[in-house]
C-alpha positions, -999 to 999 in steps of 0.1 A, spaced: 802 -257 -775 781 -228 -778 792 -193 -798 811 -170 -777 798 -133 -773 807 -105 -752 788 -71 -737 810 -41 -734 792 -16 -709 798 23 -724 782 45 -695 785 77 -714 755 102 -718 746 138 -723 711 135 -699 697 109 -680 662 96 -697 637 89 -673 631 54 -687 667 40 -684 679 16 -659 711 12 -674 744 26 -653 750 57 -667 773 88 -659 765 127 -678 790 155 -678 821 134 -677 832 125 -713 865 137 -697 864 99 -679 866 79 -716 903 75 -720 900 59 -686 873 36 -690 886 21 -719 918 17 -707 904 -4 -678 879 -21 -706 910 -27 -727 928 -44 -699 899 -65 -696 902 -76 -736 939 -81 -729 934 -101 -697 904 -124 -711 916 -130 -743 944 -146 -726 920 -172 -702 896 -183 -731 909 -196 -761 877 -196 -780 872 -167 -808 843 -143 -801 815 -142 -824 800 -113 -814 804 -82 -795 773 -55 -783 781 -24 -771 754 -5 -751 746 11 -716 744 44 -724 751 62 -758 782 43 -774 780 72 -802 793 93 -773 828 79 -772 857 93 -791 873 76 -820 902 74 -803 887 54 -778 868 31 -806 904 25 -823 912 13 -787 889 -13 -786 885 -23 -818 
């Protein structure tokens, strides 16, 4: 079976670059705590259906360095 790896989308940006297709949102850092809440029920919720232990995890989208540590303790 092959390793398991995951993708966590963080849409957070200060500007838009012209270059990037990724879904991206500017001017609402004020959304965060949200998002990860909704991305932590997601961990919660999946780690329950699949029993295998993840290998990796990539965090990208829009600019990760963005989010609050708070939000990063979240997840992590």
């Amino acid at each position: 079976m092959p390793d398991l790896g995951i993708y966590i989308h963080l849409p957070f940006c200060l500007s838009r670059c012209g270059y990037c297709d990724f879904a991206v949102v500017t001017d609402q850092d004020s959304a965060q705590n949200e998002y990860v809440s909704c991305i932590n029920n997601e961990i919660e919720f999946w780690s329950r259906e699949i029993e295998k232990p993840l290998t990796s995890i990539y965090f990208g989208g829009g600019t990760p360095s963005r989010l609050n540590s708070e939000s990063w303790k979240g997840m992590l």
